[in-house]
DRENRO-771551 format. One line per 10 residues: number of its first residue (from 1); their letters; for each residue x, y, z negated of C-alpha. Coordinates in Angstrom, 2 decimals, decimal comma, padded with zeros to 5 digits. Layout:
% residues N
NUM = A = X/Y/Z | ...
***
This chain:
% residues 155
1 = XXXXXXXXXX = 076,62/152,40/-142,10 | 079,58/149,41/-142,63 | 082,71/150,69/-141,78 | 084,06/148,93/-138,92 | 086,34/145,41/-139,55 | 089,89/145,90/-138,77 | 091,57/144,43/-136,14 | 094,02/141,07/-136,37 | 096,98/143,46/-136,14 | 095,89/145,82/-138,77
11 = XXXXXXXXXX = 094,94/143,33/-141,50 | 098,45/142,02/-140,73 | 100,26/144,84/-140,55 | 098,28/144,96/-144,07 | 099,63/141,99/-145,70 | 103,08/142,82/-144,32 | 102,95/146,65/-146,36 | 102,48/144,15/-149,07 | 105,18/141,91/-149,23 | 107,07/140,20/-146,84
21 = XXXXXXXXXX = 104,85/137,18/-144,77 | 106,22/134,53/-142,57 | 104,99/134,22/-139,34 | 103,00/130,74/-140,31 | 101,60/132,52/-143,71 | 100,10/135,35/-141,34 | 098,87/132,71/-139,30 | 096,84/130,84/-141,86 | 095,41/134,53/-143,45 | 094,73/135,45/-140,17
31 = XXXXXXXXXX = 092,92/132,54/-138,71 | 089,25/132,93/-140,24 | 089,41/136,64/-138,23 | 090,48/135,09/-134,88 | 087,36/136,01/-132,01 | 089,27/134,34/-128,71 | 091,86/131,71/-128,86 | 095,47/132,77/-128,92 | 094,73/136,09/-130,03 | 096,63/135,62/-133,22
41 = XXXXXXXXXX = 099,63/134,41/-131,33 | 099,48/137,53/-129,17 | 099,71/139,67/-132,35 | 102,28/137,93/-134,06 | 104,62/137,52/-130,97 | 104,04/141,42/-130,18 | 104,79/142,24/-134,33 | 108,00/139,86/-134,38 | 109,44/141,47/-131,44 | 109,22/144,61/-132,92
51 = XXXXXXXXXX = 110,83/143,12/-135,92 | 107,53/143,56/-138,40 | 108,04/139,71/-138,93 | 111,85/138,54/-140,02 | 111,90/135,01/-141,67 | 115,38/136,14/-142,84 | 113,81/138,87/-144,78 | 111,09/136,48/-145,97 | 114,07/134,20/-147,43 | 115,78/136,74/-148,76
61 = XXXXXXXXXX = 112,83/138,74/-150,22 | 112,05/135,11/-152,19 | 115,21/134,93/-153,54 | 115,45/138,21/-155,08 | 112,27/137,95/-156,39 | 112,68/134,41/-158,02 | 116,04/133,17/-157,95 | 116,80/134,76/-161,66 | 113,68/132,43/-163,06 | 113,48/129,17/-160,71
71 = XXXXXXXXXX = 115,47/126,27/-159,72 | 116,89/125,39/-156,64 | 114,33/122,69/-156,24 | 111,42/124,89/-156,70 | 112,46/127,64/-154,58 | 113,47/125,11/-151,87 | 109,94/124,41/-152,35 | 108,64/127,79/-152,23 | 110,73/128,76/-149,18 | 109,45/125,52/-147,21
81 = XXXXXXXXXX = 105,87/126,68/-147,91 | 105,87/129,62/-146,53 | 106,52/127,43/-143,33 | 110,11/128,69/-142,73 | 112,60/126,65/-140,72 | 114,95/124,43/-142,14 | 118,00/125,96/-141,13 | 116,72/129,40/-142,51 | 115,99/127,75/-145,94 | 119,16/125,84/-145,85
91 = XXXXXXXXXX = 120,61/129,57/-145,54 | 118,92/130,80/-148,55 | 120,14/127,59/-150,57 | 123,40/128,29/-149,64 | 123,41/131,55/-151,41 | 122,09/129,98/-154,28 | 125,39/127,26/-154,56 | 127,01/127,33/-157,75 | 124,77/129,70/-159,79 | 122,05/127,27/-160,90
101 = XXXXXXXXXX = 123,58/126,64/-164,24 | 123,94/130,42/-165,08 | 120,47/130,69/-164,30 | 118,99/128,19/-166,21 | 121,39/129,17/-168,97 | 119,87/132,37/-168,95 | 116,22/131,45/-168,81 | 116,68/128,94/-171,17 | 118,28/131,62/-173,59 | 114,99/134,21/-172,71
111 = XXXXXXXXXX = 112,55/131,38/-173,60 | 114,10/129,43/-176,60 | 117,31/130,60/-177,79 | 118,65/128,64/-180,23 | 119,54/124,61/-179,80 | 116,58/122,29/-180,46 | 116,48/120,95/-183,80 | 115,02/117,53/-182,71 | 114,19/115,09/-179,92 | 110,49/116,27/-179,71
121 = XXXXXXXXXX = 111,78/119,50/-179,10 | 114,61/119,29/-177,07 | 112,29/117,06/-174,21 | 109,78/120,24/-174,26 | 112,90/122,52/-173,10 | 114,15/120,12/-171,06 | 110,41/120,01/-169,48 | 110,31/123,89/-169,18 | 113,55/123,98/-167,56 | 112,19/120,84/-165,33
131 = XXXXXXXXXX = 109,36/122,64/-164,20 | 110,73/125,73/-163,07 | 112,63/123,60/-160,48 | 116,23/123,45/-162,36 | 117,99/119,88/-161,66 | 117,98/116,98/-164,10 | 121,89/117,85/-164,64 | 121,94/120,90/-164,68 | 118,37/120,69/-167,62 | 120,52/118,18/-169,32
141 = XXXXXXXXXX = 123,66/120,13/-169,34 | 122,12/122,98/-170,66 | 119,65/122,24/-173,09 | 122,44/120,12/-174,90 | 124,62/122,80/-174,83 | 126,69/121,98/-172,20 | 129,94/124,47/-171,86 | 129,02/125,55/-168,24 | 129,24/124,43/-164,87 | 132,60/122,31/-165,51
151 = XXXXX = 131,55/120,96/-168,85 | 132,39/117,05/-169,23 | 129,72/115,37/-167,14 | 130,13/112,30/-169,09 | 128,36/114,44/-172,17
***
């Protein structure tokens, strides 16, 4: 005998024991399990105002998790995915202001370590560092060892 299928709360009081989920990202897992319309919103409306659903949380949940290894581009990115307001991911930006340099520093440092010895390899750093989100500057600055965040910019 099948166990029975759990209900749209339960499988999203599931994914929220997981990790933290935005109300849209529930949405979209939810969806395919929807019988009548507008039960999902039912659910979600009764979980947020018991506070199961925080897109503050979500933010800051994202942050902690990547903020050490991405860009501000890429977790901009990764915040406005997960279908969070602007003004919330403007928030989590903010937090973010004046550390991007550090943090590329660093995983630039993890990954590579020493300066590049020539141009081939120097645009492969600069590429890593581009793809985890890190601005052109702040790639630039680092990768040619740039002294920090008030190193010359004409360098």
């Amino acid at each position: 005998m099948a166990a029975p299928q759990p209900s749209l709360k339960g499988r999203a009081l599931r994914c929220l024991a997981a990790r933290e989920h935005s109300r849209a990202e529930l949405q979209r897992k939810l969806a395919p399990y929807e019988e009548e319309p507008g039960q999902i919103e039912r659910v979600l409306d009764e979980l947020q105002a018991k506070g199961f659903i925080s897109e503050a949380r979500v933010a800051a949940s994202l942050l902690h998790r990547r903020s050490a290894r991405m860009g501000d581009q890429r977790i901009r990115q990764e915040l406005q995915s997960k279908g969070l307001d602007a003004d919330t991911v403007a928030q989590a930006l903010e937090q973010l202001r004046g550390t991007e340099h550090e943090r590329a520093q660093a995983v630039w440092q993890r990954k590579f370590g020493t300066p590049a010895q020539d141009a081939k390899e120097r645009a492969r750093q600069m590429r890593f560092l581009m793809a985890r989100g890190f601005s052109a500057d702040v790639v630039r600055r680092v990768v040619q060892g740039g002294a920090g965040p008030d190193a010359d910019p004409s360098i």
